[in-house]
Phi, psi and omega in degrees: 000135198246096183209133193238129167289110159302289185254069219302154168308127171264310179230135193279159183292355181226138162262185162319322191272328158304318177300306229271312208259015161284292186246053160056022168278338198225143174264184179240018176238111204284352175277338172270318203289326224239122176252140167245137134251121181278109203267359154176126183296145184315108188208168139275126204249109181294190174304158191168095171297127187233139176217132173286211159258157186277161170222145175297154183197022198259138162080039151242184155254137194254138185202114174255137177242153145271103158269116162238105185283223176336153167197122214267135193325146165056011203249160172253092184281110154227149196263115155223167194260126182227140176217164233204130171285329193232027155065045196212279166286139168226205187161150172270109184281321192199122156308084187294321203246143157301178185279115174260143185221195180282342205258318196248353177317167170069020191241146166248111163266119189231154148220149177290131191272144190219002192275182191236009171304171163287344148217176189210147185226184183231127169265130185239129158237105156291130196231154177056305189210192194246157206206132164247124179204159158214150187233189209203151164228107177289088181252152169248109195317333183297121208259113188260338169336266167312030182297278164001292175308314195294317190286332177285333168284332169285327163292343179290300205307296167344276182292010193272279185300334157292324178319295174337298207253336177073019165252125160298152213238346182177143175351104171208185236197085176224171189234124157261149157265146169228155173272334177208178171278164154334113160312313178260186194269046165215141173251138180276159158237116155307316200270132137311098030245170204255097167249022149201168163230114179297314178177158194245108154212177213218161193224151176250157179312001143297322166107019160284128159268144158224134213243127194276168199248123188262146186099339169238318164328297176207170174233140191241131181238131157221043187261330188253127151323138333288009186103181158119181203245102152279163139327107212265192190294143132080000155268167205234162149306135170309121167255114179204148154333095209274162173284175171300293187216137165104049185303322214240136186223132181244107185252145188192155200237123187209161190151122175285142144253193195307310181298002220217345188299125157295133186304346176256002127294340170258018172269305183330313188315301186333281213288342184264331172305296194295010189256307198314324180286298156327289183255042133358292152312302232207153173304161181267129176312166194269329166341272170337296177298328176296348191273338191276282190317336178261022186238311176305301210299327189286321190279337158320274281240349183260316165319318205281000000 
């Protein structure tokens, strides 16, 4: 079989979020995802320099809040955020906040730590009189490190199995070749399940393309698995001299979408995704791959 992808897959049959709560990196409740660490507690603070403890954050997302209450005639609070690679050597990442006085007080000011060290902590300096505040850091737990990896595996996972199954797993946009047409009145689409034909044409040894006219040409059904392009009564195949090779060109749109995808190919994905994650390192055992190939092969084997 002879084929090139025109119009690559856009949204993979799996999301991150499917994956992440597959292998238990991430919940789906959102009350498990979300952590507060208070990096200083809520108190009234005379003049003073406050340096919290540093907290981890590398590869969440982080939003340090300033609650600022009370703030006493003439006195200033100012906040700034510093992070750090070993919760050790620090610098200063960001002055977040004004400067809180009596004129802005009694205010929740917040903001997103957008750096990339592994922790981050809060320096608070109070001057002149005493000011009540506290600040908080809101993370969200779900570990974002690997997206990247994890989305090059669903996509791995994906093209392994349409290769397997001869099904497209999502919406794409491809052209099969032939060297000449068909003895018989039906020309096939390989790929499954089929919901359109962009165009049919065929080139002579000359190197003339000629692009057949659909509904007089050919008829295309795409009501049934697999699909495919007839003959309407009483037409022939185009008879010409073929170029060597790839004479005959079939462009087409085939492709599940997320509703329509079968469960025993995104259980398959699921499993192959999560293999690629176990064994990272190292080949996926053939055990393994037998279990994904017989979960393609039951829903293959109804198709076919």
């Amino acid at each position: 079989m002879k084929y090139k992808v025109i119009t690559p897959v856009a949204t993979e049959p799996l999301t991150l979020a499917e994956v992440k709560a597959h292998l238990r990196l991430e919940s789906v409740n959102y009350a498990d995802d979300v952590s507060t660490a208070q990096l200083l507690v809520p108190a009234s603070r005379a003049a003073n320099t406050y340096t919290s403890a540093g907290v981890l954050v590398l590869g969440k997302t982080v939003l340090v809040n300033l609650n600022a209450g009370l703030s006493q005639a003439g006195s200033t609070l100012n906040v700034h955020v510093e992070d750090s690679d070993d919760n050790v050597n620090w610098a200063d990442w960001s002055t977040a906040y004004a400067q809180i006085t009596a004129a802005n007080d009694n205010t929740l000011y917040e903001t997103a730590y957008t750096g990339s060290k592994a922790y981050i902590r809060v320096v608070a300096v109070v001057a002149v009189a005493a000011c009540e505040f506290s600040v908080e850091a809101v993370i969200d737990s779900a570990d974002s490190s690997e997206d990247a990896l994890l989305s090059a595996w669903i996509s791995a996972a994906r093209e392994y199995g349409e290769d397997y199954t001869s099904h497209a797993f999502a919406t794409q946009t491809r052209e099969y070749y032939r060297n000449t047409f068909p003895v018989l009145d039906l020309l096939d689409w390989p790929f499954r399940p089929l919901t359109s034909i962009t165009s049919v044409t065929y080139k002579d040894s000359a190197g003339a393309v000629t692009t057949m006219t659909a509904n007089t040409d050919y008829i295309v059904d795409t009501d049934t698995e697999p699909g495919g392009i007839y003959l309407p009564y009483s037409v022939d195949w185009p008879v010409f001299t073929e170029w060597p090779q790839n004479a005959v060109a079939i462009k087409g749109v085939c492709g599940y979408t997320a509703a329509t995808l079968p469960k025993q190919f995104k259980q398959a994905l699921l499993m192959h995704v999560g293999y690629f994650y176990k064994f990272r390192d190292c080949e996926i055992p053939e055990k393994e791959m037998t279990c994904i190939n017989r979960l393609y092969g039951m829903r293959r084997e109804v198709l076919l």
